[in-house]
C-alpha positions in Angstrom: 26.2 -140.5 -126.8 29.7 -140.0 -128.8 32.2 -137.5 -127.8 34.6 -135.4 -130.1 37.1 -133.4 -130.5 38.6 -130.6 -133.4 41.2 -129.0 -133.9 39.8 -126.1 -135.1 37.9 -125.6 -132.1 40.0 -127.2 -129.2 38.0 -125.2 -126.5 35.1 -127.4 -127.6 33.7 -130.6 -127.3 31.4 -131.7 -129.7 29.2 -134.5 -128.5 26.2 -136.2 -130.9 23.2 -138.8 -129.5 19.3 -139.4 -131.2 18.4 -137.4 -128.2 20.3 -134.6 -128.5 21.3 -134.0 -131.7 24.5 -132.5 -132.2 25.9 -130.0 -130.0 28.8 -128.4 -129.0 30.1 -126.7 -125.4 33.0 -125.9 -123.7 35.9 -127.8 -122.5 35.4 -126.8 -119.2 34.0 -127.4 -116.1 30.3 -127.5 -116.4 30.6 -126.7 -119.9 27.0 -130.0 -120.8 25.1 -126.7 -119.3 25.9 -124.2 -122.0 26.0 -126.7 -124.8 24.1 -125.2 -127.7 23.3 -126.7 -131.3 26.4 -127.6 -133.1 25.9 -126.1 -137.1 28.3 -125.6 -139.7 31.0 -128.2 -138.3 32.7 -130.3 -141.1 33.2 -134.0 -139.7 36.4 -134.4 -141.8 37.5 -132.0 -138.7 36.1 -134.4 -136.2 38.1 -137.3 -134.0 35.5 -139.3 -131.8 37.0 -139.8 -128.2 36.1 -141.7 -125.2 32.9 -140.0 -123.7 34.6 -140.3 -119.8 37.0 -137.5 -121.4 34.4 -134.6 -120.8 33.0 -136.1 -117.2 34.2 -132.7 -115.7 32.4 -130.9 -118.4 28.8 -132.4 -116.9 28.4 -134.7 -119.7 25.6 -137.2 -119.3 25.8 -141.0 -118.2 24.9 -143.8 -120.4 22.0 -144.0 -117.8 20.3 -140.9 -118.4 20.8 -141.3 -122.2 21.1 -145.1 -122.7 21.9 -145.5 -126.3 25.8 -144.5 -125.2 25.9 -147.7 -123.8 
Protein backbone atom coordinates (compact mmCIF):
# COMPACT_ATOMS: atom_id res chain seq x y z
CA UNK A 1 0.00 0.00 0.00
CA UNK A 2 1.31 3.68 -0.85
CA UNK A 3 -0.17 6.70 0.76
CA UNK A 4 -0.62 10.24 -0.79
CA UNK A 5 -1.30 13.35 -0.54
CA UNK A 6 -2.69 16.63 -3.06
CA UNK A 7 -3.00 19.75 -2.76
CA UNK A 8 -5.89 20.04 -4.53
CA UNK A 9 -7.68 17.89 -2.40
CA UNK A 10 -5.94 18.32 1.16
CA UNK A 11 -9.09 16.76 2.99
CA UNK A 12 -8.07 13.54 1.18
CA UNK A 13 -5.79 10.83 1.25
CA UNK A 14 -5.31 9.04 -1.70
CA UNK A 15 -3.88 5.64 -1.07
CA UNK A 16 -3.02 2.89 -4.12
CA UNK A 17 -2.18 -1.23 -3.59
CA UNK A 18 -2.87 -4.37 -6.32
CA UNK A 19 -5.63 -5.08 -3.98
CA UNK A 20 -7.34 -2.15 -3.83
CA UNK A 21 -6.85 -0.14 -6.53
CA UNK A 22 -6.81 3.31 -6.13
CA UNK A 23 -8.89 5.04 -3.78
CA UNK A 24 -9.39 8.09 -2.04
CA UNK A 25 -11.13 8.96 1.66
CA UNK A 26 -10.99 11.38 4.13
CA UNK A 27 -8.36 12.77 6.30
CA UNK A 28 -10.11 11.93 9.12
CA UNK A 29 -10.74 9.68 11.72
CA UNK A 30 -11.98 6.55 10.30
CA UNK A 31 -12.02 8.01 7.01
CA UNK A 32 -10.29 3.76 5.28
CA UNK A 33 -14.29 3.20 5.87
CA UNK A 34 -15.65 5.57 3.38
CA UNK A 35 -12.80 5.28 0.95
CA UNK A 36 -14.34 5.03 -2.55
CA UNK A 37 -12.64 4.61 -6.06
CA UNK A 38 -10.32 7.35 -6.77
CA UNK A 39 -11.03 8.59 -10.79
CA UNK A 40 -10.02 11.56 -12.49
CA UNK A 41 -6.95 12.39 -10.21
CA UNK A 42 -3.80 13.59 -12.17
CA UNK A 43 -0.54 12.07 -10.52
CA UNK A 44 1.51 15.24 -11.43
CA UNK A 45 -0.81 16.46 -8.27
CA UNK A 46 0.27 13.55 -6.19
CA UNK A 47 3.23 13.47 -3.35
CA UNK A 48 3.56 9.79 -1.95
CA UNK A 49 3.90 9.95 1.99
CA UNK A 50 4.75 7.59 4.66
CA UNK A 51 1.56 5.15 5.02
CA UNK A 52 1.76 5.52 9.26
CA UNK A 53 0.54 9.20 8.31
CA UNK A 54 -3.20 8.05 7.88
CA UNK A 55 -3.12 5.36 10.98
CA UNK A 56 -5.94 7.45 12.52
CA UNK A 57 -7.80 7.35 9.30
CA UNK A 58 -8.13 3.23 9.66
CA UNK A 59 -5.70 2.59 7.01
CA UNK A 60 -4.62 -1.07 6.72
CA UNK A 61 -1.39 -2.72 8.08
CA UNK A 62 1.21 -4.17 5.87
CA UNK A 63 -0.29 -7.51 7.48
CA UNK A 64 -3.58 -7.46 6.20
CA UNK A 65 -2.28 -6.26 2.74
CA UNK A 66 1.32 -7.48 2.62
CA UNK A 67 2.69 -6.01 -0.49
CA UNK A 68 3.10 -2.56 1.66
CA UNK A 69 5.76 -4.26 3.27
Amino acid sequence: MKLYRSKMYPTKWFAYSRTTGWVKFPAAAGGWENREPARGIDPIDLREVPVQLAAGAGIPTSAEYPEAA
